[in-house]
C-alpha positions as CSV (number, residue, x, y, z in Angstrom):
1,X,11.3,29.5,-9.0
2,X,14.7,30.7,-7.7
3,X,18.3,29.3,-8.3
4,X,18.4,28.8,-4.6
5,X,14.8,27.1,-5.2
6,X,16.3,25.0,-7.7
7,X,19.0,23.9,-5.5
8,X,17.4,22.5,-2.6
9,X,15.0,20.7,-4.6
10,X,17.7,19.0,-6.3
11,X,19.1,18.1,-3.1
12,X,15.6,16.9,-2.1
13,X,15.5,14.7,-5.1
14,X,19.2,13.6,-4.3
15,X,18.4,12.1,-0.9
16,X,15.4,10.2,-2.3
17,X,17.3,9.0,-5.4
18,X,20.1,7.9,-3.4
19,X,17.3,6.3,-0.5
20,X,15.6,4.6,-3.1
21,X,19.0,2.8,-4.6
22,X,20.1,1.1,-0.9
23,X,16.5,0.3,-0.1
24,X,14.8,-0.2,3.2
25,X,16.2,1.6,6.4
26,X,18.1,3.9,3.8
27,X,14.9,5.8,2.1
28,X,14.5,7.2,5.6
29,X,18.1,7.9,7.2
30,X,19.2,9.3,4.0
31,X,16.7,11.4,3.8
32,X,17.7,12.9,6.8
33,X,20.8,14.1,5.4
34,X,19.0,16.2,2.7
35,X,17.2,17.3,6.0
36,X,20.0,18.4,7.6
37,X,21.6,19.9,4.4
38,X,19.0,22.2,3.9
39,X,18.5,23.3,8.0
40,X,21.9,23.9,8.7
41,X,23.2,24.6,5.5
42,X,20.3,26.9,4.2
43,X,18.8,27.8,7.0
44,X,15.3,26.6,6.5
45,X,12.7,26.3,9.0
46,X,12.3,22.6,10.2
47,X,9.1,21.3,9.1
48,X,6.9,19.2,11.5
49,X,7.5,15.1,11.7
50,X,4.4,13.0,11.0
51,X,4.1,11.6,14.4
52,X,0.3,10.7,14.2
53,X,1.5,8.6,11.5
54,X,3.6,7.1,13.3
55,X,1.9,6.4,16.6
56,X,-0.7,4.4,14.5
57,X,1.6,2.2,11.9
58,X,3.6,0.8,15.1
59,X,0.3,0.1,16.6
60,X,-1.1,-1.3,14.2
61,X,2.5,-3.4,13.1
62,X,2.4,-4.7,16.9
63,X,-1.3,-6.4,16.3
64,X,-0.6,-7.4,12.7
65,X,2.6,-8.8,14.2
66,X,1.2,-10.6,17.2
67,X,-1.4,-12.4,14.7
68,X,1.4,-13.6,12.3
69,X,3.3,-14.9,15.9
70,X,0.3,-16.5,17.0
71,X,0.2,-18.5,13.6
72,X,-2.9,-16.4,12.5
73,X,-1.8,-15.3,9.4
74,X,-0.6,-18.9,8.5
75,X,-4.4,-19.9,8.9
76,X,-5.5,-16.8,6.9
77,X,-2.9,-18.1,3.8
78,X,-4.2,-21.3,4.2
79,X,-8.0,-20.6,3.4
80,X,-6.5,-18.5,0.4
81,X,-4.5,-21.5,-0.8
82,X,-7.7,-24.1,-0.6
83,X,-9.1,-21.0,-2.8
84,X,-7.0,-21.0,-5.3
85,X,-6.1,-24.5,-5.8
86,X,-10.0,-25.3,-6.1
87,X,-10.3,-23.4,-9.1
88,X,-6.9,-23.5,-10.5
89,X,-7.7,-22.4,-14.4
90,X,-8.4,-19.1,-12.8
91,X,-5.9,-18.4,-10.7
92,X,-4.7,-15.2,-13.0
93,X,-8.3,-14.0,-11.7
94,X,-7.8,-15.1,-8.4
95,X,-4.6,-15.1,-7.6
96,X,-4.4,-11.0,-7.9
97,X,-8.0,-11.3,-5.5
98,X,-6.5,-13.2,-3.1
99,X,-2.9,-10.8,-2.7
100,X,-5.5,-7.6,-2.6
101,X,-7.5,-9.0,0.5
102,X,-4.8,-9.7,2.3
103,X,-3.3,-6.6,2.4
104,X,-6.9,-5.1,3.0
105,X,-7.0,-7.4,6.1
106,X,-3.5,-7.2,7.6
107,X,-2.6,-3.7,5.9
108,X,0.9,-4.3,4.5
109,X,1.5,-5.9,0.8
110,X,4.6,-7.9,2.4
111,X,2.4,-11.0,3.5
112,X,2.6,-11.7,-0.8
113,X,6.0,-13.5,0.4
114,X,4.0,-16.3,1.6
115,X,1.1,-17.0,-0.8
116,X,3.3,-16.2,-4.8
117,X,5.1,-19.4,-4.2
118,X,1.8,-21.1,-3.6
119,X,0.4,-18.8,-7.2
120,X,3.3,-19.3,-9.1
121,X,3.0,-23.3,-8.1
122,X,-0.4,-23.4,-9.1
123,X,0.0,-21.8,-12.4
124,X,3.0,-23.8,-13.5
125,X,1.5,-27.1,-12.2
126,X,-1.7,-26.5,-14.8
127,X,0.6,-25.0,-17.4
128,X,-0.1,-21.5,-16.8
129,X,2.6,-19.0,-17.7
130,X,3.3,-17.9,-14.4
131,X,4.4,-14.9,-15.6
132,X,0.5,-13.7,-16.1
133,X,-0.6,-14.5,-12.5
134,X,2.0,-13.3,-10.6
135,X,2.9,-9.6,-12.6
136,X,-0.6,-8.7,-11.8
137,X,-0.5,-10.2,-7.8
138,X,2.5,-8.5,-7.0
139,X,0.8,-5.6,-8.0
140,X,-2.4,-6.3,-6.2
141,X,-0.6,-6.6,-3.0
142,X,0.5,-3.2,-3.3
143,X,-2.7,-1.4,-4.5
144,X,-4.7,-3.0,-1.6
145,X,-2.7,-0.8,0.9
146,X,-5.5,2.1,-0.2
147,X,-8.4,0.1,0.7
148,X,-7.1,-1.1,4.2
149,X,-9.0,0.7,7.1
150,X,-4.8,0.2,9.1
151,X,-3.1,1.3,6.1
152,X,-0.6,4.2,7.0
153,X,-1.8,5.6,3.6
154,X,-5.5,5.4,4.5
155,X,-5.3,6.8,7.9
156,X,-2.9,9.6,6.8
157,X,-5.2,10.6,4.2
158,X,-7.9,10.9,7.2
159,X,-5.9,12.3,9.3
160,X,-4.2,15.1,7.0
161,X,-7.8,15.8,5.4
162,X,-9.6,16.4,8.8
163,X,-7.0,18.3,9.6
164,X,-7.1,20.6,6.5
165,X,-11.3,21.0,6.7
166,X,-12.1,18.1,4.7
167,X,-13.7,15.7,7.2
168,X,-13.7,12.4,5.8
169,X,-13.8,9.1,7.3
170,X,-12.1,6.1,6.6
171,X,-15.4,3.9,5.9
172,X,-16.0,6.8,3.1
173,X,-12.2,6.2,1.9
174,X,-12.8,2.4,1.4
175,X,-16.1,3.4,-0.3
176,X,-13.8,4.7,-2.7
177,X,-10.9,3.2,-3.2
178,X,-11.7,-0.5,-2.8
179,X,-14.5,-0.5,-5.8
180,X,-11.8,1.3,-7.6
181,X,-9.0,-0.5,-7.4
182,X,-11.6,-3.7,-7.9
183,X,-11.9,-2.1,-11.2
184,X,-8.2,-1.4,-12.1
185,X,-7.1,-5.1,-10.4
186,X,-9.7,-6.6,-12.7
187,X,-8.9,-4.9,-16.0
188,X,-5.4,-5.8,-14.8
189,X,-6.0,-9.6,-14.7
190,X,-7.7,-9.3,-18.1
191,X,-4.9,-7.8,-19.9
192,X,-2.8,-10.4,-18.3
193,X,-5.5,-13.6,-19.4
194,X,-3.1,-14.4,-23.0
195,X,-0.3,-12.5,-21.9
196,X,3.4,-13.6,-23.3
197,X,3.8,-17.4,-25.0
198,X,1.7,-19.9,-23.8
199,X,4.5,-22.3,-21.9
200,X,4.6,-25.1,-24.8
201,X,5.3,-22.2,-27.4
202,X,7.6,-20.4,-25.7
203,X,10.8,-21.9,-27.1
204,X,13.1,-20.1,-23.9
205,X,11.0,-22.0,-21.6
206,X,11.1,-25.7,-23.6
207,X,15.1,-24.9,-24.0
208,X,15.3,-24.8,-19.7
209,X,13.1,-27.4,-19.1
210,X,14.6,-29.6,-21.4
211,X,17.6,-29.6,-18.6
212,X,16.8,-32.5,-16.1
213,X,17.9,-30.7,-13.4
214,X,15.8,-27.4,-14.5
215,X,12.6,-29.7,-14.6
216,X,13.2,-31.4,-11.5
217,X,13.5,-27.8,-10.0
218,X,10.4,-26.6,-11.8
219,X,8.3,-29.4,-11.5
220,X,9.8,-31.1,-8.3
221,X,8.5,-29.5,-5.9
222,X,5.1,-28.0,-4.2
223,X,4.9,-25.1,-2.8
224,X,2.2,-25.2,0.1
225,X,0.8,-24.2,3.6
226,X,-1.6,-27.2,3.6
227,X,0.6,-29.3,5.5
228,X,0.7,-26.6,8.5
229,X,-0.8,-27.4,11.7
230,X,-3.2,-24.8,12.7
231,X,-4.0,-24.2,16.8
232,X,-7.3,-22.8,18.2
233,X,-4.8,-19.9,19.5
234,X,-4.2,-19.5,16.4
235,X,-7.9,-19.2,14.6
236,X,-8.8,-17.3,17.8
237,X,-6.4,-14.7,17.1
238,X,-7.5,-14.3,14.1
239,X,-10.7,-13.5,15.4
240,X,-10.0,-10.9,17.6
241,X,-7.4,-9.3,14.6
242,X,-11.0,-9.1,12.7
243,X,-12.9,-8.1,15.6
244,X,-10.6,-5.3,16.3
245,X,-11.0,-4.2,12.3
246,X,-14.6,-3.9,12.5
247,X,-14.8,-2.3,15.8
248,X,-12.4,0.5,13.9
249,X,-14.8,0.5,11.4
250,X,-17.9,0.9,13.4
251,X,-16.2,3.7,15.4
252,X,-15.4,5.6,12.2
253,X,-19.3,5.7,11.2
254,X,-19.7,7.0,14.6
255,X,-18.0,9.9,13.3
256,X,-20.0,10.6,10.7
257,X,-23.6,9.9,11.7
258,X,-25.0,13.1,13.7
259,X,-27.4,13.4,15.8
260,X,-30.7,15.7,15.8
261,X,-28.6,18.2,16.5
262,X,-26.4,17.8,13.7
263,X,-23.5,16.6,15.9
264,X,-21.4,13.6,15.5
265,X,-22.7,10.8,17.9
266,X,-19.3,10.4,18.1
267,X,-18.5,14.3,19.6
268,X,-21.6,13.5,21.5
269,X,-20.4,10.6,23.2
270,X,-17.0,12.2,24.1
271,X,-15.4,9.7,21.4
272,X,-11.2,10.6,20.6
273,X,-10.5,11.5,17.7
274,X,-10.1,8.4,15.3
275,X,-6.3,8.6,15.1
276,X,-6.2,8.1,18.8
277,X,-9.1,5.3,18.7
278,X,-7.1,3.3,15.8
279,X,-4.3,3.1,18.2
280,X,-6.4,2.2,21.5
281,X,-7.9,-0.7,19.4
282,X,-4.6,-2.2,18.0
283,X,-2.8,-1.8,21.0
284,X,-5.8,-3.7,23.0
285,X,-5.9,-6.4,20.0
286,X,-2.2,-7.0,20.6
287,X,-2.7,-7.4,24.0
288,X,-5.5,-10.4,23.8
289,X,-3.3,-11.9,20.9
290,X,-0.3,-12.0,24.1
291,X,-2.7,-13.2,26.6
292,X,-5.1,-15.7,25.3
293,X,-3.3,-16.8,21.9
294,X,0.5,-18.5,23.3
295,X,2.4,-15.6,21.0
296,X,5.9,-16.2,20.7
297,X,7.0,-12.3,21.6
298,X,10.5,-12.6,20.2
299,X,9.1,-14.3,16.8
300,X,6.5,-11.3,17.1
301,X,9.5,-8.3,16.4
302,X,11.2,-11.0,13.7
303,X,8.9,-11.7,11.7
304,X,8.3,-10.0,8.6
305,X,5.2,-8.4,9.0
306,X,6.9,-6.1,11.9
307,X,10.2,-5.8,10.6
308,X,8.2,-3.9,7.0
309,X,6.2,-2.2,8.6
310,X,9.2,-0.8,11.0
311,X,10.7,-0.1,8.2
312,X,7.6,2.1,7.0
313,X,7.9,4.2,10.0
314,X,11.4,5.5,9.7
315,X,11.0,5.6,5.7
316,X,7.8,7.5,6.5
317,X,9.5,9.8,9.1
318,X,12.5,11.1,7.4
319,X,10.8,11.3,3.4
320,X,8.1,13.2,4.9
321,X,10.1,15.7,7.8
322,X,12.8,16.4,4.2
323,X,9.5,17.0,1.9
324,X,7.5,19.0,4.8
325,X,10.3,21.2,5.1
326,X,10.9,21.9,1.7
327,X,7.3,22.9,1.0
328,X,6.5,24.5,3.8
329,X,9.3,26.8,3.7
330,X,8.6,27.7,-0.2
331,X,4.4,27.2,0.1
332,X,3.9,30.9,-1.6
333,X,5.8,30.1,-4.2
334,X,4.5,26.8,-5.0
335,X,0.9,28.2,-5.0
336,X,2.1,31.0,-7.7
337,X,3.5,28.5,-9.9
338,X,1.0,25.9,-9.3
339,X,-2.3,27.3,-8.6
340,X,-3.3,28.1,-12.4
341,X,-2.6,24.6,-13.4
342,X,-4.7,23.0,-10.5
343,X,-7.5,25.5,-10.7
344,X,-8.2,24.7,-14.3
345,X,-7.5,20.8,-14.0
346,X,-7.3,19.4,-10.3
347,X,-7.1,16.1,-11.2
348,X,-3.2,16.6,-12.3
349,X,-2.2,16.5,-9.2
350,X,-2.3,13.1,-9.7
351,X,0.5,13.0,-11.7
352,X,2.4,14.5,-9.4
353,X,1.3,11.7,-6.8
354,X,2.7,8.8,-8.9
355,X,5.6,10.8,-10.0
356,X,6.5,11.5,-6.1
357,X,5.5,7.7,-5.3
358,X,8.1,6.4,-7.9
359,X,10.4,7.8,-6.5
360,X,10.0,6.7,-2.4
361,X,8.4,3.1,-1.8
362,X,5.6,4.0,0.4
363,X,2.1,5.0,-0.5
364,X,1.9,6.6,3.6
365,X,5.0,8.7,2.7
366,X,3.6,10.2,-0.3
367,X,0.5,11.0,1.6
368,X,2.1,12.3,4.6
369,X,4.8,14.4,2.3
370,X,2.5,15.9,-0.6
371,X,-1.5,15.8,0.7
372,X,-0.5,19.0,2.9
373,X,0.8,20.7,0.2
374,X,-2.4,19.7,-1.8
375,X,-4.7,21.1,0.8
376,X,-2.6,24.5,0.6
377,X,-2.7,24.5,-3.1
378,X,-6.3,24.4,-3.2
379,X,-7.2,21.6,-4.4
380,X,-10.6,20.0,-3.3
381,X,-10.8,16.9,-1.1
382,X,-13.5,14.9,-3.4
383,X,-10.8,15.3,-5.9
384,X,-8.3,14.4,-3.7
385,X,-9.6,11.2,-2.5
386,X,-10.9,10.4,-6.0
387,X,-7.3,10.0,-7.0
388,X,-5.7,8.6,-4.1
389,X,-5.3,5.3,-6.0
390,X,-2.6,7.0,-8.1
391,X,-0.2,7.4,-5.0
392,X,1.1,4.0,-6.0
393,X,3.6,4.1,-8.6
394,X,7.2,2.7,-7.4
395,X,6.4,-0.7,-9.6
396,X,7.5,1.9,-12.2
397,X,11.2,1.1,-11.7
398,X,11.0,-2.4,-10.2
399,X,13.2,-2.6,-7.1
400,X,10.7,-2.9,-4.4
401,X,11.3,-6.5,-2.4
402,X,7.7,-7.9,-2.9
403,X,8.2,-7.8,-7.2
404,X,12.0,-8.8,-6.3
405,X,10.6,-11.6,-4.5
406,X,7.9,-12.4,-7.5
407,X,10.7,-12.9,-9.9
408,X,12.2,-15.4,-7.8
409,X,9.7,-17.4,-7.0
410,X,8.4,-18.0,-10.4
411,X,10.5,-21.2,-10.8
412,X,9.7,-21.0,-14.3
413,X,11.7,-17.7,-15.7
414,X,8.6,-15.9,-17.0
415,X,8.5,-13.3,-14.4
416,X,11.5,-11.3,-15.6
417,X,12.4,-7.8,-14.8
418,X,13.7,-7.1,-18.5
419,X,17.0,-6.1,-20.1
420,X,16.0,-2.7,-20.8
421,X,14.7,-2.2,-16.4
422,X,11.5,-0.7,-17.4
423,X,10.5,-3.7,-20.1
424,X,9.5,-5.5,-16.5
425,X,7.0,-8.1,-15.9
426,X,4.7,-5.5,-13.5
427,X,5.1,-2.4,-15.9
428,X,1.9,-3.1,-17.9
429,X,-0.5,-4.4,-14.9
430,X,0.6,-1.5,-12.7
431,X,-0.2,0.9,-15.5
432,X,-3.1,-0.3,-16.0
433,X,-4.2,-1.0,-12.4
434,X,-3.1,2.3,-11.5
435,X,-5.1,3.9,-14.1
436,X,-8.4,2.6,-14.2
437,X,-8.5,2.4,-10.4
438,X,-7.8,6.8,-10.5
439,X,-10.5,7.3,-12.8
440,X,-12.8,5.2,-11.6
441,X,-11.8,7.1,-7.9
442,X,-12.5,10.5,-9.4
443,X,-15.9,9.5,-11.3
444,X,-17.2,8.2,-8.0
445,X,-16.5,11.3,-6.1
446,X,-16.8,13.8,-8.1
447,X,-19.3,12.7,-11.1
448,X,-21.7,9.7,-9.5
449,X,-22.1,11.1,-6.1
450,X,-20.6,14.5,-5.7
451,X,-23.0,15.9,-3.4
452,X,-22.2,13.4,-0.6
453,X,-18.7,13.3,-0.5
454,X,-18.6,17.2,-1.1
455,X,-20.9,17.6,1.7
456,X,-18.7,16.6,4.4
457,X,-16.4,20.0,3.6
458,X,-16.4,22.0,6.4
């Protein structure tokens, strides 16, 4: 590696460093500066924006936006809250279940805003530290973006693999990732079943709620959706959210299923690509949620499941136009340096994954900015999907909004992010989560069933 080498990456690593310290809009836009530092200061060649990408989050935001409008997503919550407050000694089982699915459903970890007051209620109600149910559901939230068939991380991964020979669909992806991260959740919530001081040992908790007013503020209250009138528009949009899923779904095994021939009915039937269907189907979904369900259009771009996933797009645009062109400008090199390491033990390059992800807060951009360079590297695709699980690390350092948010609204002061930063309520379930959900990814592809996965290489 060069000085000059050396240089730019810094600069890369700059931009992200700085990103990641504003937050939001800032990952993105700043990223753009290291962009344009290395373009018109170095001269590099411009790498190519991740406009598929793209095209399908905002699609997919727009539905998943339209539902929460609609009050779909409050119906969705509230069948998770009767859940969880019918088996309430469980909730640091549940709880973490119920966070996962939702983000498999809607495909963005930020609906956890409106069900973690309703965990860290329950938990403190039946004198739970809340601390052990919500570290682990926080985390949940987030590792269910690999397992959601909208996820910009799980159609990325498509995309970027079919592109690079690798033709996997997403139903093989979730065949993956969601028994995995099952795994890594559960081992999670088990580590977290006597984590910390029960509540009447801990004497930092007993010294609070000995305060009046710190009881009355703990205990006060209840935290529910139960009261929440629920319209037929608003079941009904749920349906055709769902529907709209599974017909994604069913077109994606229409890409792998062939014909006598041994073409894919899909290619038989003339049917687009699935990056293009993904976006026909959401956009249509959103449509039938305007029509038929009363949405509210300006609560649609206010609400919080658009503004993230908004956000998403420009992060994902400018992190992974900064990485592209770093890597694709240097690609030689970074197959000299790299290629003995990855020939003799693929699976590193989940390290590399994590290490990337802790420093920008999006799984998609991580995919988008480091799966190419994968691909050129050499690296197989069974390996490479085995260990997608491990593109989730930015609960390393916790500033992302949704553990933020956690720590707030645990009433009871369990869920702490830790004097030291890293000493943080989420560091041991994400570790853990993380983990067990990689290896269990790699055994499945490449140790239980390699020939199937490895036989759709082309």
């Amino acid at each position: 590696m060069t000085f000059t080498m050396i240089i730019q990456l810094l600069i890369v690593l700059a931009a992200l460093y700085v990103g990641s310290r504003y937050g939001s809009l800032a990952l993105g836009a700043i990223s753009g500066i290291g962009l344009a530092i290395l373009v018109f200061g170095f001269g590099l060649k411009p790498g190519t924006p991740p406009t598929d990408v793209i095209y399908i989050i905002i699609a997919a935001v727009t539905c998943a936006g339209t539902l929460q409008a609609s009050g779909g997503m409050d119906w969705m919550i509230q069948l998770a809250e009767k859940i969880l407050r019918k088996h309430p000694n469980r909730i640091t089982f549940l709880g973490p279940l119920v966070t996962f699915f939702l983000t498999v459903l809607v495909g963005t970890g930020h609906v956890v805003y409106t069900i973690m007051p309703i965990i860290c209620d329950i938990a403190l109600k039946k004198n739970i530290r809340p601390e052990r149910p919500c570290g682990v559901s926080s985390i949940a939230s987030q590792v269910g973006i690999t397992c959601s068939p909208i996820a910009a991380a799980v159609v990325a991964f498509v995309t970027i693999s079919n592109a690079n020979g690798y033709m996997v669909s997403i139903p093989q992806v979730l065949m993956v990732t969601i028994p995995a991260c099952l795994c890594g959740i559960i081992c999670a919530s088990f580590a977290s079943w006597h984590r910390g001081k029960d509540l009447d040992k801990d004497p930092e908790f007993q010294k609070r709620v000995a305060d009046p007013k710190i009881h009355q503020y703990m205990y006060g209250n209840t935290a529910t959706t139960l009261d929440k009138e629920i319209t037929k528009e608003a079941k009904a949009s749920v349906f055709i959210f769902l529907g709209a899923l599974l017909v994604i779904v069913f077109f994606a095994f229409l890409q792998m299923i062939k014909t006598s021939e041994g073409i894919p009915v899909a290619k038989s039937i003339n049917l687009p690509k699935m990056n293009l269907c993904i976006q026909i189907i959401m956009l249509c979904a959103a449509a039938l949620n305007i029509i038929f369900c009363k949405v509210n259009l300006p609560n649609t771009v206010s609400g919080s499941v658009w503004k993230s996933g908004m956000v998403a797009v420009i992060a994902i645009y400018g992190i992974a136009w900064l990485a592209d062109t770093y890597f694709g400008n240097y690609l030689d090199q970074m197959k000299e340096m790299l290629t003995g390491l990855v020939t003799a033990y693929p699976w590193s390059i989940a390290f590399v994954f994590f290490l990337v992800s802790v420093l920008i807060n999006s799984q998609g951009a991580v995919v988008v900015a480091m799966l190419p360079l994968a691909y050129q590297l050499g690296i197989a695709g069974p390996v490479l999907l085995g260990v997608l699980p491990s593109v989730y690390g930015y609960f390393f350092i916790p500033n992302y909004p949704s553990d933020i948010a956690t720590v707030n609204f645990d009433r009871s002061g369990t869920t702490v992010i830790g004097k030291y930063l890293l000493n943080h309520s989420f560091m041991m379930p994400g570790l853990i989560s993380v983990f067990v959900s990689t290896i269990i990814g790699y055994l499945i592809t490449n140790v239980f069933f390699p020939g199937y996965f490895a036989g759709f290489i082309q």
